[in-house]
VOGU-3710 file (C-alpha; in Angstrom, 3 decimals, decimal comma):
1> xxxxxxxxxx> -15,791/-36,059/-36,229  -18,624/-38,034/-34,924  -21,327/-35,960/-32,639  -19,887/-37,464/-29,436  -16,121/-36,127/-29,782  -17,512/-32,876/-31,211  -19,758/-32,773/-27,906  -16,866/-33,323/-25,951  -14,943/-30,742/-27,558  -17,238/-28,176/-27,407
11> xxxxxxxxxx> -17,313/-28,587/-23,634  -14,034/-28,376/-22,883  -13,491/-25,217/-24,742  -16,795/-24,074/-23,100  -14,856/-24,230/-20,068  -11,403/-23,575/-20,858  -13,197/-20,349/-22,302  -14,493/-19,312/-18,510  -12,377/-16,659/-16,715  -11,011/-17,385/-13,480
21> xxxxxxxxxx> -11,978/-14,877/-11,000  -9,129/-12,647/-11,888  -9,668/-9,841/-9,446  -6,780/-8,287/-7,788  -6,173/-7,579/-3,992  -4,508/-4,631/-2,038  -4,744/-5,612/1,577  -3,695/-3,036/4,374  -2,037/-5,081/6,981  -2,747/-4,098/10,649
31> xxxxxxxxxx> 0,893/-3,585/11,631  -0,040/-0,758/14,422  2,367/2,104/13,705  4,016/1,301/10,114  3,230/0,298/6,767  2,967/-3,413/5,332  0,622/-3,614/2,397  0,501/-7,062/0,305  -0,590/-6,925/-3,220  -2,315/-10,424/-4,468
41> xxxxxxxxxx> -2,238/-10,517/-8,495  -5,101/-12,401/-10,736  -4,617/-16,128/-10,590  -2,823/-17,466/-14,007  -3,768/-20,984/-15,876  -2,554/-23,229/-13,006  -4,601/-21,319/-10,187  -1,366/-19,837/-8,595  -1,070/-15,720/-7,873  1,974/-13,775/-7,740
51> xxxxxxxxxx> 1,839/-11,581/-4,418  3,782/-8,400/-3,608  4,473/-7,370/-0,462  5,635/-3,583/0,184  7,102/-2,999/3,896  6,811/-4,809/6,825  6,388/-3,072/10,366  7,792/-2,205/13,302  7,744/-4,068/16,475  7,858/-7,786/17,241
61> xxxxxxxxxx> 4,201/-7,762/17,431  3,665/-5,727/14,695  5,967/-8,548/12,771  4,003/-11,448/14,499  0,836/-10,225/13,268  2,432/-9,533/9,558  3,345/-13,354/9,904  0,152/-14,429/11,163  -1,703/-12,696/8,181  0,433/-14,176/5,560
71> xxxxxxxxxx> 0,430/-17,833/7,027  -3,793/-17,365/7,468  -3,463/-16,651/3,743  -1,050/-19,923/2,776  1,836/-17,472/1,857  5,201/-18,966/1,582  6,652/-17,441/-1,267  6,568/-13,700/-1,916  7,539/-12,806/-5,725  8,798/-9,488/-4,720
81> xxxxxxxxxx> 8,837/-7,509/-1,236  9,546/-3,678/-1,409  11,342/-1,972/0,922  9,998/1,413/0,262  12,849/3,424/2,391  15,188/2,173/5,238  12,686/3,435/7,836  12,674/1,023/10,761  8,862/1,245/10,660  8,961/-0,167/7,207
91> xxxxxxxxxx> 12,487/-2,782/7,203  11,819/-4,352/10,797  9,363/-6,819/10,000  10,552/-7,689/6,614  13,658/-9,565/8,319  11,489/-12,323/9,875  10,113/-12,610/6,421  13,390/-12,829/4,896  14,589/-15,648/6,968  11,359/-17,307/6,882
101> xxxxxxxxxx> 10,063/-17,548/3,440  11,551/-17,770/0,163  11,648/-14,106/-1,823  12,435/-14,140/-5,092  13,231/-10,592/-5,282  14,063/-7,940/-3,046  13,474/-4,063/-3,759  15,124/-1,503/-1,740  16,339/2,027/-2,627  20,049/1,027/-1,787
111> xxxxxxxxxx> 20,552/3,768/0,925  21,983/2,643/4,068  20,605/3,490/7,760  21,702/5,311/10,933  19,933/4,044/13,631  20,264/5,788/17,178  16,970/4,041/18,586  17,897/0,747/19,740  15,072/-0,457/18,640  16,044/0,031/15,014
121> xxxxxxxxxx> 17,869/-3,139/13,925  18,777/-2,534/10,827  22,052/-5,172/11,082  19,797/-7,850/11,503  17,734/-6,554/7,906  21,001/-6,168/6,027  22,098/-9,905/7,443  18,192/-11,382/5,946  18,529/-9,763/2,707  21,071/-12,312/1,512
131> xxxxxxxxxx> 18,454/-15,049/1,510  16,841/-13,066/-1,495  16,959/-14,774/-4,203  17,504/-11,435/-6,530  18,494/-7,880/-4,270  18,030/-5,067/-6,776  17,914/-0,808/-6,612  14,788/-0,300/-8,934  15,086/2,304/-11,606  12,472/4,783/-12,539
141> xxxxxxxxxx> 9,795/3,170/-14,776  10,865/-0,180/-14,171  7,938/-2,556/-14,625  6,394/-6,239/-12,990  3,564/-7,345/-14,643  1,086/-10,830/-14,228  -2,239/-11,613/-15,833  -2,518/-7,636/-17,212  -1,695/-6,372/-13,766  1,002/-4,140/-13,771
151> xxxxxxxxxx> 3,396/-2,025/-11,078  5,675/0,501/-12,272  8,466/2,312/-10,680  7,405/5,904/-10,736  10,024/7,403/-7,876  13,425/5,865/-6,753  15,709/7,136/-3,986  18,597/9,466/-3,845  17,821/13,118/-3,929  17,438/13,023/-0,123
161> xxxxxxxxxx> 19,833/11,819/1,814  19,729/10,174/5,483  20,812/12,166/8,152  21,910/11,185/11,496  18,784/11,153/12,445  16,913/10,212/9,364  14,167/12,835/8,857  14,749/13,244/4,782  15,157/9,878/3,575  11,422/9,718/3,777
171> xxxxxxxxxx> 11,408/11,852/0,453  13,257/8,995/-0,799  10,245/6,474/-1,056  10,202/4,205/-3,503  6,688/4,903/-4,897  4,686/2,663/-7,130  1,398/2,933/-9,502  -0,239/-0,822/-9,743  -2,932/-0,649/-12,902  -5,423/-3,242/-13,690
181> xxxxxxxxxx> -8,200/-2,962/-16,116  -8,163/0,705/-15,789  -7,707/1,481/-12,307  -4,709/2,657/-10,658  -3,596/2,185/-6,988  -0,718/4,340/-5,736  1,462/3,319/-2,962  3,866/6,487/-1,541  5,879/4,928/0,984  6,452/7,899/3,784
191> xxxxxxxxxx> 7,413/10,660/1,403  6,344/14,165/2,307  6,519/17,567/0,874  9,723/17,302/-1,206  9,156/13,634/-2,363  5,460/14,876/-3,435  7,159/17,821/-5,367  9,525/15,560/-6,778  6,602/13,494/-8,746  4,717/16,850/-9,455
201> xxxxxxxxxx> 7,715/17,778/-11,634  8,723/14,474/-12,987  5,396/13,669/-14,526  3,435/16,871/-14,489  5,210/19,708/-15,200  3,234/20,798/-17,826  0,051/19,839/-16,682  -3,025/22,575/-14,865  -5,426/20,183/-13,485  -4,933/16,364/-14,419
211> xxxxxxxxxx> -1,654/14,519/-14,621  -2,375/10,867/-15,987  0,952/9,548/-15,350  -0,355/10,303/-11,146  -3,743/9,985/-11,551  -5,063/7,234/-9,175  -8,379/5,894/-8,069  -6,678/4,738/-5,047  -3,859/5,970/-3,015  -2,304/4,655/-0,056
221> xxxxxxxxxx> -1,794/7,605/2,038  1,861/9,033/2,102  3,931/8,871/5,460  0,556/7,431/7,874  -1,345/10,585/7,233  1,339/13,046/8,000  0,861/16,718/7,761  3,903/16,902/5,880  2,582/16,784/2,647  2,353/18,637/-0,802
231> xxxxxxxxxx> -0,852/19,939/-1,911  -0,261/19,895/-5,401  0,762/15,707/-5,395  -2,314/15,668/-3,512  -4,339/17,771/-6,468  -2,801/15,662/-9,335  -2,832/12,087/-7,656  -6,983/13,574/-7,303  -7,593/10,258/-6,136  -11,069/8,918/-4,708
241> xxxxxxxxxx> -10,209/6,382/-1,899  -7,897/6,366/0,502  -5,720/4,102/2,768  -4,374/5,039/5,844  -1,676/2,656/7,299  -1,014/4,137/11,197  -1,470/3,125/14,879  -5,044/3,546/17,078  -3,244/5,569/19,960  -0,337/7,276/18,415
251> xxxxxxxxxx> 0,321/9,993/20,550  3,748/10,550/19,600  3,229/11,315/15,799  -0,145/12,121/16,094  -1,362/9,794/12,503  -3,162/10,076/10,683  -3,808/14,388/10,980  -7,422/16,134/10,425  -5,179/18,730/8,362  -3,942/16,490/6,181
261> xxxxxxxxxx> -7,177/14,423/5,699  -9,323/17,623/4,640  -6,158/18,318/2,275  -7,311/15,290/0,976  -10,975/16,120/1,115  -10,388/19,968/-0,800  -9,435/17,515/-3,716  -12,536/15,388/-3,765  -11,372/12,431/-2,180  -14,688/10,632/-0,591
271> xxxxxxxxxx> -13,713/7,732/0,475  -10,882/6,869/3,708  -10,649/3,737/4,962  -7,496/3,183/7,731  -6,355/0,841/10,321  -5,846/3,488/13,109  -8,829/2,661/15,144  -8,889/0,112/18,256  -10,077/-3,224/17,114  -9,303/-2,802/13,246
281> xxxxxxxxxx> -8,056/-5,479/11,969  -6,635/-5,408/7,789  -8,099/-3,457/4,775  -9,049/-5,327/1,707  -9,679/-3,636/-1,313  -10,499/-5,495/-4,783  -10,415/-4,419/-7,962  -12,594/-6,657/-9,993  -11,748/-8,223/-13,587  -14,016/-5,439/-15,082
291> xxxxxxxxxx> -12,044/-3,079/-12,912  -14,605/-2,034/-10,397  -13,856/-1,610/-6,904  -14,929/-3,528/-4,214  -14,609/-1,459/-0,772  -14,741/-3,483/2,858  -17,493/-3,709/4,576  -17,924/-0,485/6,248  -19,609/0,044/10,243  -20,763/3,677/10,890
301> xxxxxxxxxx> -21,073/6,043/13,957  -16,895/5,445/14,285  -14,864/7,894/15,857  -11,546/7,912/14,129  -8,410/8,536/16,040  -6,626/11,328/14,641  -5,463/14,629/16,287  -4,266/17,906/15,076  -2,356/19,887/18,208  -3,895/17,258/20,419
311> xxxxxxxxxx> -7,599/17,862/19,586  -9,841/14,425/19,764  -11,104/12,612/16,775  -14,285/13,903/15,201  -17,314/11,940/15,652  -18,598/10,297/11,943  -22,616/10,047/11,517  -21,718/7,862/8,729  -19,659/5,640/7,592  -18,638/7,512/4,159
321> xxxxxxxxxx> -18,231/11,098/3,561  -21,858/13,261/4,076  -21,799/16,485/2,511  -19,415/17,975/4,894  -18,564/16,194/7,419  -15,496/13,902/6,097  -14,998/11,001/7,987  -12,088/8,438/8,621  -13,740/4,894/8,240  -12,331/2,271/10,441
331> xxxxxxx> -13,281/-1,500/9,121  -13,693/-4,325/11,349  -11,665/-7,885/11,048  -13,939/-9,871/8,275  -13,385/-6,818/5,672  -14,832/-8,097/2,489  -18,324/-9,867/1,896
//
């Protein structure tokens, strides 16, 4: 081979030998009152990324901004979207992207819904779900995988039924551990006590103090910061950032609560970043190729909007946790640098 060819050759496998940036992105959409969190996997050979996108929302505005987000990003195909339970919180918003883009497959935990409120049109989800291309009932440790990044199935429904009201099918979250270059992200759907119990002694019943089949670096806050919640997931999960999904005035649930945030804070979390303030737009986090985290750019001096029996929001004299004084961090629109 003559020097030029061998020049030529070298080069090219120079460059075929440079990584793509293969980081991986969890992005907290700003849905107000609800969950919708898309998952954006490294980009393989050709430059395209599968996405995952777990819930969708509530309301019609709560929908038009999930829409808005994923057309912003170029979105038009989802590789899989999660319903986590049949929560119209979580399913409403998914129906407009059912009928709208193409999904290729459709998680749900194959319970059914009783829906007194009229705004819970849960008809309209079950009618958009046949535009799936695949409509499946996960099973526990089921696995999706591209470009090393992983989900698995850690929870599935069906030890909690739905009453007439609905107020145990949260415990029936689908909940998911996404791993890349050793760190972990949890996602928990809504699930509360019970459901939180229910992983404890699945996956750590022998355990004291770690549990590596929950351990997390990141967890996505169970049920919008609910009160409702099991100490000892908390303790194993032992996870170091958080994400709060919940809306900036909720009065009614009162999300995310000061209780359950210094639960959160007795087991060294340090970090909580959440879209419950006025003005917050969506959460990106990153987890880089080397598996380092990048966090959003972070204001400080926020007050964060959570009550416990209707006391305000604690003022924050930083940004990040300071000895003490835990605070909620609410990121503004432009989240990562």
């Amino acid at each position: 081979m003559n020097g030029k060819w061998s020049y030529v050759f070298c080069l090219a496998a120079l460059l075929l030998s440079q990584p793509l940036s293969a980081q991986v992105d969890i992005t907290v959409i700003d849905v107000n009152q609800g969950d919708s969190i898309l998952v954006t996997f490294p980009p393989r050979s050709n430059g395209t990324r599968k996405r995952m996108l777990i819930d969708g929302g509530l309301s019609s505005s709560a929908t038009s901004q999930l829409m808005q987000f994923l057309t912003s990003e170029g979105i038009q195909e989802l590789d899989w979207v999660v319903l986590t339970h049949p929560h119209f919180d979580h399913f409403n918003g998914l129906t407009r992207v059912l009928n709208q883009l193409t999904v290729k497959e459709l998680w749900t935990t194959g319970e059914n819904r009783v829906c007194p409120d009229p705004n819970c049109k849960w008809n309209d989800f079950v009618t958009a779900r046949a535009n799936a291309g695949s409509d499946i009932v996960p099973t526990r440790g089921m696995k999706r995988s591209s470009q090393r990044a992983k989900i698995e199935v850690l929870m599935v429904g069906g030890n909690h039924p739905d009453t007439d009201n609905g107020p145990d099918i949260n415990n029936d979250s689908l909940s998911l551990m996404l791993s890349y270059r050793g760190t972990k992200v949890l996602f928990t759907g809504d699930i509360e006590g019970d459901g939180g119990n229910d992983l404890v002694n699945t996956y750590c019943r022998r355990s004291r103090n770690s549990c590596r089949k929950l351990n997390a670096d990141i967890i996505k806050i169970p049920h919008h910061g609910s009160s409702h919640l099991s100490a000892q997931f908390v303790k194993f999960a032992d996870a170091e950032i958080g994400l709060v999904s919940a809306g900036p005035t909720n009065r009614q649930h009162h999300h995310p609560r000061v209780s359950a945030l210094d639960t959160y804070e007795d087991f060294g979390m340090e970090e909580l970043y959440s879209t419950s303030g006025d003005g917050v737009d969506h959460i990106t986090i990153r987890i880089e190729s080397n598996g380092d985290i990048t966090r959003p750019n972070v204001p400080t001096g926020q007050v964060y909007s959570a009550w416990d029996d209707h006391e305000p929001g604690r003022v924050c004299d930083s940004g990040i946790t300071d000895g003490d004084d835990f605070c909620l961090v609410l990121v503004p629109q432009g989240d990562l640098p």
